[in-house]
C-alpha positions as CSV (number, residue, x, y, z in Angstrom):
1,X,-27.6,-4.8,-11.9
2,X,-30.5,-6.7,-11.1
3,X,-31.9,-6.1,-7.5
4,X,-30.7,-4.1,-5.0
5,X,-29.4,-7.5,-3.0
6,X,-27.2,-8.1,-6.0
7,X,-23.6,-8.2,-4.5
8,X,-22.6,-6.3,-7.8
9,X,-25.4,-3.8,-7.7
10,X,-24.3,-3.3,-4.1
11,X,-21.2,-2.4,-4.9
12,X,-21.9,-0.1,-7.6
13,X,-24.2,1.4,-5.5
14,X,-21.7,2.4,-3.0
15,X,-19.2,3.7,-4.8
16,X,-22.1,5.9,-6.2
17,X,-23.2,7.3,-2.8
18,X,-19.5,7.8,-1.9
19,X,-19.7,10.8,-4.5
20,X,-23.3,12.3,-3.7
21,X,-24.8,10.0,-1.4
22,X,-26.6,10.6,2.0
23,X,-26.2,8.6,4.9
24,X,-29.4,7.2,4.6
25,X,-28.7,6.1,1.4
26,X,-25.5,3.9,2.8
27,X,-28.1,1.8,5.1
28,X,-30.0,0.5,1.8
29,X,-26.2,-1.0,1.1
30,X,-23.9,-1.5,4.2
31,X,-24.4,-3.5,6.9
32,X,-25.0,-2.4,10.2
33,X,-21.7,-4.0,11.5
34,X,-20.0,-3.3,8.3
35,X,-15.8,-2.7,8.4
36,X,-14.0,-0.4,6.1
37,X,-10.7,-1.9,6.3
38,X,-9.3,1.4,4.6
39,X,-10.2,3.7,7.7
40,X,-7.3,3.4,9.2
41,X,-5.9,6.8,8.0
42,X,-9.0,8.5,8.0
43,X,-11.0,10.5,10.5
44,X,-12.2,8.8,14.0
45,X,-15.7,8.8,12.5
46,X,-15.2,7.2,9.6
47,X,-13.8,4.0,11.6
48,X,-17.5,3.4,13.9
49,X,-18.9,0.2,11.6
50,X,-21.8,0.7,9.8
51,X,-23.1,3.2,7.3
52,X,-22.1,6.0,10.0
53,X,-18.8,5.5,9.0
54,X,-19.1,4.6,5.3
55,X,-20.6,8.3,5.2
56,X,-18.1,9.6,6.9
57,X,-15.5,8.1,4.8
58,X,-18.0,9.5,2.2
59,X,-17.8,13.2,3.3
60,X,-14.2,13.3,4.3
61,X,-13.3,12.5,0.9
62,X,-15.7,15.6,-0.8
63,X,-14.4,18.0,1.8
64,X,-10.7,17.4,-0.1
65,X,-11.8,16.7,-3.6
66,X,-14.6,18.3,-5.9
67,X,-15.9,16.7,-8.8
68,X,-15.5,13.2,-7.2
69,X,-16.6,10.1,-9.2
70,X,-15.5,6.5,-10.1
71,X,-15.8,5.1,-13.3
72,X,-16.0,1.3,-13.0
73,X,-14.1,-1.0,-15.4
74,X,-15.1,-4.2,-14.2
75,X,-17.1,-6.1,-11.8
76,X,-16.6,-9.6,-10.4
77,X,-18.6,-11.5,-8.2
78,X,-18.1,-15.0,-7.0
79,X,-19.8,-16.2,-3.5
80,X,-20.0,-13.4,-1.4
81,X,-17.0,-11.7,-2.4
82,X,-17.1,-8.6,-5.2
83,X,-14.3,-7.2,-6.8
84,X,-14.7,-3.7,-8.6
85,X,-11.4,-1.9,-10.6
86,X,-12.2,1.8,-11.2
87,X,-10.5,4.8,-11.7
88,X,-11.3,7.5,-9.0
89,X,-11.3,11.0,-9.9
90,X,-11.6,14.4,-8.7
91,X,-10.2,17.7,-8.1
92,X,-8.0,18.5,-5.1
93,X,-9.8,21.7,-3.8
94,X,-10.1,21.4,0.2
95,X,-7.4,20.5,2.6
96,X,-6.6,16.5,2.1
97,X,-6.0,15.3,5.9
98,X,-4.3,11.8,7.0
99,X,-4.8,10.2,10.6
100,X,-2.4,8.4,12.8
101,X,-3.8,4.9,14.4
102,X,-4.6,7.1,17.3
103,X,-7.4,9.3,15.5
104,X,-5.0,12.1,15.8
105,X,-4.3,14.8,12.5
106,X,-0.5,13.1,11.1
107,X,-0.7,15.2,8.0
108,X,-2.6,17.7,5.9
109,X,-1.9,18.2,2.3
110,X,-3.5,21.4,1.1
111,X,-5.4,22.1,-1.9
112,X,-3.8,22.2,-5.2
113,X,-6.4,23.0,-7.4
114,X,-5.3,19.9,-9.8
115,X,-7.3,17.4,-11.0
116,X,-6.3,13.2,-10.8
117,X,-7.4,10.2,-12.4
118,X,-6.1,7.1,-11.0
119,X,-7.2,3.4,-10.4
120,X,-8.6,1.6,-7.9
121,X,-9.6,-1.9,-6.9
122,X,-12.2,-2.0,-4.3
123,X,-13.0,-5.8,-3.0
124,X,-16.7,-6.0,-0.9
125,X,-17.9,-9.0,1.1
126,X,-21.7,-9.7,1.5
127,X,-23.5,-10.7,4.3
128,X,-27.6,-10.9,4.5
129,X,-27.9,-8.9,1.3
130,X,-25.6,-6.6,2.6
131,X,-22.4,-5.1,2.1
132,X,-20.1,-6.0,5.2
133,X,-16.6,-5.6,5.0
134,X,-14.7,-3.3,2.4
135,X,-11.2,-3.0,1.2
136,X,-9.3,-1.6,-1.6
137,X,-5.9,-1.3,-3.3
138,X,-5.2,2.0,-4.7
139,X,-2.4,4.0,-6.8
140,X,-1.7,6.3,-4.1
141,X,1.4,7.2,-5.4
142,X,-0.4,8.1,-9.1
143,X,-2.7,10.1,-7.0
144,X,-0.3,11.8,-5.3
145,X,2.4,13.0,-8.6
146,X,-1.1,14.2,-10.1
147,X,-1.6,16.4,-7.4
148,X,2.2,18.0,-6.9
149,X,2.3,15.8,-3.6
150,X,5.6,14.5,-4.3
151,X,8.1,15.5,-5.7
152,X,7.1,18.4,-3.1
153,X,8.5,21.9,-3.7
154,X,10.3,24.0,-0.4
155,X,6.7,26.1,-1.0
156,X,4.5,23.0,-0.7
157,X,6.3,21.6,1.9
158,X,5.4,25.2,4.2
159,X,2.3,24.9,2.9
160,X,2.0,21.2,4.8
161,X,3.4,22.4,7.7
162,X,0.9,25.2,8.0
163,X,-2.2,23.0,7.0
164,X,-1.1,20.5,9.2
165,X,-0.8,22.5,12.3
166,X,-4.2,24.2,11.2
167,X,-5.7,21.0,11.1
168,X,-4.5,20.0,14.6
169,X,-5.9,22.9,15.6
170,X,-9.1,22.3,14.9
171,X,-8.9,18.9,15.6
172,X,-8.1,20.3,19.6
173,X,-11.2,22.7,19.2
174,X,-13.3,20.6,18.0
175,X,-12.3,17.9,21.0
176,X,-13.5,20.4,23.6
């Protein structure tokens, strides 16, 4: 890392301030018009452009998993494009909650208490010295075996079910 403009100190930035970061510290690095292509299951907030929803992304992740950091492997930078493998990990200790393309709860994967370690590419595009566009491939399946996701026990499944719903339910509150 050489200046905060670097695409690859950018980009190690962020992922930093995804673990402990403020949301002012996302506008020294994002964009104001800035996509996260990966907001698609996430909360409504976390789709707005910007660093808004970089932070939200940001805290939506912390509320399901403690102890959240990723350790970076390699970066690549050519043009304004950055590539950045890492493997993210964490400990599943608040309720983990999926969106439908409507912004509406779809499901809610409670707590475990297990810990997960799995890899990650994240790819970043750059635009004036900013980071403007973000997407990422991810073992989501890894993630999910670490955590007693899948195969999912009758127990685990009710406690979905009841998450879920508690989710919605909040999610109705909240709406009001």
């Amino acid at each position: 890392m050489t200046t905060s403009t670097d695409p690859r100190a950018l980009a190690l930035r962020s992922l930093e301030f995804m673990a402990t970061g403020a949301e002012a510290d996302f506008h020294a690095v994002v964009h104001p018009e800035a996509t996260n292509r990966e907001a698609v299951d996430e909360p409504p907030a976390c789709r707005v452009p910007g660093p808004a929803g970089f932070h939200a992304t940001a805290l939506w992740l912390r509320a399901a998993y403690s102890d959240l950091r990723w350790e970076v492997h390699e970066v690549v930078a050519d043009g304004d494009l950055v590539v950045v493998r890492t493997t993210m990990s964490g400990r599943h200790t608040g309720p983990f909650v999926t969106y439908d393309a409507e912004g509406g709860v779809e499901q809610a994967f409670p707590p475990t208490g297990r810990s997960f370690a799995t890899t990650q590419t994240h790819w970043f595009r750059v635009a004036d010295g900013l980071l403007i566009e973000h997407w990422a491939n991810r073992d989501d399946l890894g993630t999910a075996k670490q955590l007693a996701w899948v195969p999912p026990t009758p127990a685990y499944l009710f406690r979905m079910a009841r998450a879920t719903r508690a989710a919605r339910r909040a999610e109705r509150r909240n709406a009001r």
